[in-house]
Steps between C-alpha positions, in 0.01 A plus 500: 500500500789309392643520177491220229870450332613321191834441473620354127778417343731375812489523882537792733521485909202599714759788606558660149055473373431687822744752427342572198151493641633774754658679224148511328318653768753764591550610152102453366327585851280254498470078555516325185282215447737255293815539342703315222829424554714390195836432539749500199852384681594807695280726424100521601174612318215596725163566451230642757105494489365759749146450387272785411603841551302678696308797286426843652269747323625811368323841402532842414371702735546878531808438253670239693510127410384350848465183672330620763438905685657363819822723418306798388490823765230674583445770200515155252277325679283780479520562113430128434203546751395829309550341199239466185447158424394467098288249406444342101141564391298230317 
């Protein structure tokens, strides 16, 4: 997916806005969708949108906080299996 830039304020070469496109993506990781860039004479303002974060579930199990058990060895994968799950009464 290409990314949607808005340059304001002045002019920049097609050289210099994907410099600072590859600069986003090595320092955030990730593609951004759009970015706004303002320029102010020799100096630059940019903004990225990345879009929604991705969420991952965490829990506390056995006394860890835990995305998932796929880290856990074998004697913590047993105490979550042996575990006593509580439930609320109505």
């Amino acid at each position: 997916m290409a990314c949607q830039i808005n340059v304001t304020g002045g002019t920049l070469p097609q050289e210099e806005i994907n410099t600072y496109v590859t600069r986003a993506r090595e320092k955030y990781g990730r593609e951004p969708l759009s970015m706004d860039i303002r320029v102010d004479g020799d100096f630059v303002d940019l903004s990225y949108d990345f879009g929604p974060t991705p969420f991952q579930r965490i829990r506390r199990i056995t006394g860890y906080l835990v995305g998932t058990l796929e880290r856990f060895n074998n004697g913590k994968r047993a105490e979550e299996r042996d575990r006593v799950k509580h439930s609320v009464a109505e």
